[in-house]
Structures are given as C-alpha cells and as structure tokens.
VOGU-3710 file (C-alpha; in Angstrom, 3 decimals, decimal comma):
1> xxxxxxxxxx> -15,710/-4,676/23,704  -13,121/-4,881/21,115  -13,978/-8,322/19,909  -17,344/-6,233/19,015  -15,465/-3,495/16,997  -12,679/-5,584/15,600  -14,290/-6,770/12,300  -15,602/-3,470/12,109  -12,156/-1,536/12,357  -10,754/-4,062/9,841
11> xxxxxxxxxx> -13,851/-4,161/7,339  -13,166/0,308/7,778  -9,138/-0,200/7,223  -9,468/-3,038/4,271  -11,559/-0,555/1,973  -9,356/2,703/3,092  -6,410/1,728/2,542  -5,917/1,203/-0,816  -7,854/4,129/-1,299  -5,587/6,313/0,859
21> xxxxxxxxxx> -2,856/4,404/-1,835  -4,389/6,448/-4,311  -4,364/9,657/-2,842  -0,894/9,419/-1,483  0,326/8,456/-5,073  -1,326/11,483/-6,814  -0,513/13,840/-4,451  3,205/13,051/-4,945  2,752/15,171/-8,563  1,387/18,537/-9,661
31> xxxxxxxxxx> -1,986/19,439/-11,321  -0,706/18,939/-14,780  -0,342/14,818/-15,625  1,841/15,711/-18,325  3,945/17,579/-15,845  3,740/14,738/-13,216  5,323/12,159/-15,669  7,965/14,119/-17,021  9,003/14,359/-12,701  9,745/11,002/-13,345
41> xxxxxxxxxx> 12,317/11,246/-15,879  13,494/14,410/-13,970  17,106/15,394/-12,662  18,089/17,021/-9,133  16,976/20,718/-10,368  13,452/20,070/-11,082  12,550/17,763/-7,869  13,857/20,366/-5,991  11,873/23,150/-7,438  8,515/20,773/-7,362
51> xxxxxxxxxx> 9,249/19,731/-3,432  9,790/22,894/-2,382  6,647/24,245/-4,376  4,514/21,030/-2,436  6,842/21,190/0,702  3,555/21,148/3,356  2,123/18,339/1,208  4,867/15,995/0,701  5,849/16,387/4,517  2,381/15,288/5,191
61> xxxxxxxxxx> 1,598/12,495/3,167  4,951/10,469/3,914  4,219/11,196/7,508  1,059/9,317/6,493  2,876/6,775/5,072  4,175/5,864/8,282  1,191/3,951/8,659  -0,698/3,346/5,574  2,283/1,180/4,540  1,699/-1,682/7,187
71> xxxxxxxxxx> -1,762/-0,745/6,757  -1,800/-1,740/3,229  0,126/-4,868/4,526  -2,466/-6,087/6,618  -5,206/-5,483/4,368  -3,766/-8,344/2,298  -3,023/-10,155/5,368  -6,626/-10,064/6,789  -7,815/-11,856/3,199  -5,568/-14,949/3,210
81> xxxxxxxxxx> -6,653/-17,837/4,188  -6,003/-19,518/7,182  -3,855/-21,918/6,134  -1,940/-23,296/3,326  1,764/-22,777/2,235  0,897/-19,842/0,022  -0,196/-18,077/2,683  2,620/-18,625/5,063  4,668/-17,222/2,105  2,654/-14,377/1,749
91> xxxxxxxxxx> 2,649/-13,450/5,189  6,475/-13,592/6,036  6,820/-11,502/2,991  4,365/-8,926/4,138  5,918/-9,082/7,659  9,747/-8,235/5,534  7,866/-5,461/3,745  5,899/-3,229/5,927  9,162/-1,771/7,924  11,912/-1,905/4,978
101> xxxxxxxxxx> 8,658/0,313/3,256  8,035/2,154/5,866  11,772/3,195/6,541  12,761/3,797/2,695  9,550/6,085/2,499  10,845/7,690/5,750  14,316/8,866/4,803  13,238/9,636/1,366  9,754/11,520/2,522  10,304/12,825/5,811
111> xxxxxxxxxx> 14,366/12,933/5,461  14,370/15,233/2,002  11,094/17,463/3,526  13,668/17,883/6,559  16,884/18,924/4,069  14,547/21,262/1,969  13,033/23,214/4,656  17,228/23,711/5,774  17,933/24,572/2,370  15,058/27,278/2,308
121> xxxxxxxxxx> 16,808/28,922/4,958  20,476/29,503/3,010  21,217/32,067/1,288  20,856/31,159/-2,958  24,452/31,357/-2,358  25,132/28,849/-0,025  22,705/25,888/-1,491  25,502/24,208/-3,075  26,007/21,610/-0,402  22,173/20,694/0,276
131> xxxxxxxxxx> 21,737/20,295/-3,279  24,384/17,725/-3,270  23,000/15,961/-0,781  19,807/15,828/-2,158  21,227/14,761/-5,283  22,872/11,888/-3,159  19,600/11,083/-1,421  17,561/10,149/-4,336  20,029/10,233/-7,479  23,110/8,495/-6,100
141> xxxxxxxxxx> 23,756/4,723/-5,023  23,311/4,127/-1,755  22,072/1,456/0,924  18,647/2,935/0,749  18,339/1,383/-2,885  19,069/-1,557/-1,148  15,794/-1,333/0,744  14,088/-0,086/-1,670  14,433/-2,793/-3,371  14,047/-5,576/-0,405
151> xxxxxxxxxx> 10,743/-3,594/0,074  9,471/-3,906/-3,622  10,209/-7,688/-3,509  8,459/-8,796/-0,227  5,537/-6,654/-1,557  5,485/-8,409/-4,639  6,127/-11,965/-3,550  3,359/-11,147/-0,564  0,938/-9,609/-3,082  1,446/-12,878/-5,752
161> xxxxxxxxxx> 1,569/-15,692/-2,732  -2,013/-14,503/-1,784  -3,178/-14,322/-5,158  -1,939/-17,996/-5,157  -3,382/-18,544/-1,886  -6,685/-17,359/-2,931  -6,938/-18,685/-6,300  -8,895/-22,037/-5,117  -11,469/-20,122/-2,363  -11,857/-16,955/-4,082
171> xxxxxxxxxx> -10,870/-17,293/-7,672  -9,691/-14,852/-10,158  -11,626/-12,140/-9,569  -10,171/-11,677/-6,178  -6,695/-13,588/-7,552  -5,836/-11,421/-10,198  -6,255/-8,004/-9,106  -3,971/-8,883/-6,078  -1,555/-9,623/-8,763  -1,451/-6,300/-10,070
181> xxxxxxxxxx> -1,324/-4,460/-7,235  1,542/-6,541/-6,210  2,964/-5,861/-9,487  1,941/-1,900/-9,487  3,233/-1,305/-6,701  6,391/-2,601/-6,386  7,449/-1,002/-9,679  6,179/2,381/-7,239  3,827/4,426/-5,408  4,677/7,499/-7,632
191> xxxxxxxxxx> 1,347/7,896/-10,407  0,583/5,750/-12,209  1,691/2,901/-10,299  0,309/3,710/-6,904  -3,332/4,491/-8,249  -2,890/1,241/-10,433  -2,260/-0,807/-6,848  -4,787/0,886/-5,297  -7,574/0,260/-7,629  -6,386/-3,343/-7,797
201> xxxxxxxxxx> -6,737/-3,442/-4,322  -10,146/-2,126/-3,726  -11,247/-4,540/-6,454  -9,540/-7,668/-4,910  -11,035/-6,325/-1,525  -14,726/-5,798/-2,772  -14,968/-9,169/-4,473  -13,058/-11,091/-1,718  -15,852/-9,234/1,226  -18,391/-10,649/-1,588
211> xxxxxxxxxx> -17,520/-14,427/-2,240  -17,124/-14,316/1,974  -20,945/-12,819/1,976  -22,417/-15,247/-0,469  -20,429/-18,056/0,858  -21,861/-17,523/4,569  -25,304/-17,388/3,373  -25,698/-20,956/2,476  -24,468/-21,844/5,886  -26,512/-19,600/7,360
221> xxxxxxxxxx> -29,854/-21,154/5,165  -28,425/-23,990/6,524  -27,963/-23,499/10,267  -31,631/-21,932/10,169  -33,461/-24,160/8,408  -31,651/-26,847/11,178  -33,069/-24,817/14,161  -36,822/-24,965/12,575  -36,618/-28,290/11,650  -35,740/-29,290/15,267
231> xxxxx> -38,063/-26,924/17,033  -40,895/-28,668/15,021  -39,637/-32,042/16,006  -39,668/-31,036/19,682  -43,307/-29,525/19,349
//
C-alpha cells in the first residue's frame, strides 16, 4: 500500500513546498510592499506594533514552519542523485539544517507570538519588561544568532552541493535555480528572499520531474520495442 502512494505523496510534497515557501514569506509582511521592506530596516517599536496587528497569522504560519522546513529539505533531497560525493555533501548538510531551521524559526515564531499575546494582557504601563525582552529576542546577540546562522549555511552548502550534484544528469536548468534558492534563502525567508527561493525551487523541481520524464521514455521505447521483437521471434 504505501509503496503505491509513496511517489505520489513525494511528487504532491516536491511541488508544495516551495510554494508553501512563498506564502509563508509574504505573509510575514503587510499589504503595502513598501511597508513590508521598510519592516526590515525596522527597530523594536514597529515589529511590535506589526506582530501584534498579524498576531493570529504569524502564530500560524511558524507553527507551519514546523514542518515545511524539513519539508523543503527533503524536496531537495528526493532530487539528488543516488550517488556521488556531491550528494553525500548535500545531504549531511540538509540533515544539519532542517532542525537548527526548524528550532530558530520556533523560538523566534512561536516564542515572540507567545511573549506578545503576555504583553497584550499588561497594562500600557507595565510593558516595559516584555518589550525588553523582545528587543533581546530578535535585536540583541544571542545563541539563537548562532543557529541562525548554522541553519543558513547547511541550507546553502545543501542547496549548492545538489546543484553540483546535478549539474552532469540534469544540467543547468535544474542546476542553477537550486543555486538561488540556496542562495535566497539563506540570506532569509522574510520577502523578497523567501518568494525568490521558492520560485527557484519550483523551477529546479519542474525541470528536474521533466529531464526524469523524457529520460524514462527512451528506456521505455526501448524495453517495448524488446518485448515485440521477442514475441515475434517466439511466434
């Protein structure tokens, strides 16, 4: 039963993914694009205002995240090929990146939805000391940079040792977009970068599933015309 549904499920999860990518990344803003890119240049104040304005939202989309991260892990995974050192590379990368993403996304997403919803419940007064340690969550050195950046580098590396992988089988067209989302993405998820990887992605995706489905038809020509020509040798 499952080895029936198998390529099925990952044919479904290989083309949502990165589109899910896209979503989660513009979601992270407001309506306004001019507003969303001045967020990232932003201090304490106005992140606060905008996450409590999209508290529901940004709740739900890094509970999301939870598992479109190793999601988006595997869908890189699932294209390399079987062997080679590239892809060995590529996949102990990916294997370093999907929890140290997965955690920083966690206590940043889930962890700062938690403090704000405490917050909402002070008095104006008394918002002194979760402002601070919001501040310190996502404006202050701390270990979490530390993932953050372990997590951006085992994406990248992953994301360019497939490329590499691929290069030979599948060529550029599958090669380079790979490359940028590696690149895309592990600059961020927050627009543009995230709807950058995610376009990459589908690309890299669509032309890998299409080199795989012109590749297999040969063999296929093949194997068929062998079958006829030995049923007319045996009649």
């Amino acid at each position: 039963m499952m080895s029936r549904f198998w390529p099925v499920t990952r044919y479904v999860v290989m083309r949502l993914a990165p589109m899910c990518l896209i979503v989660f990344s513009l979601l992270h803003g407001s309506l306004s694009w001019s507003e969303t890119q001045h967020l990232a240049e932003a201090g304490p104040d106005e992140w606060i205002q905008h996450l409590t304005t999209i508290h529901t939202r940004w709740l739900a989309i890094h509970l999301g995240g939870v598992a479109l991260f190793p999601l988006l892990a595997l869908t890189i995974w699932w294209m390399l090929p079987a062997s080679g050192l590239a892809s060995r590379i590529s996949q102990i990368a990916l294997v370093i990146y999907a929890p140290l993403y997965v955690a920083v996304d966690a206590v940043l997403g889930i962890g700062s939805s938690i403090l704000l919803n405490y917050r909402q419940q002070l008095a104006p007064a008394d918002r002194a000391g979760a402002d601070g340690a919001f501040s310190a969550l996502f404006f202050e050195p701390s270990p979490i940079d530390w993932l953050d950046q372990g997590a951006s580098i085992a994406w990248e590396v992953g994301a360019l040792a497939a490329a590499i992988a691929l290069w030979r089988t599948s060529g550029w067209r599958v090669s380079l977009p790979l490359a940028v989302a590696g690149w895309a993405l592990a600059k961020s998820h927050f627009p543009p970068h995230g709807e950058v990887a995610g376009l990459a992605l589908i690309v890299a995706v669509w032309q890998h599933t299409a080199r795989a489905r012109s590749a297999d038809k040969p063999e296929r020509h093949i194997v068929t015309g062998s079958l006829a020509a030995q049923s007319k040798h045996e009649n």
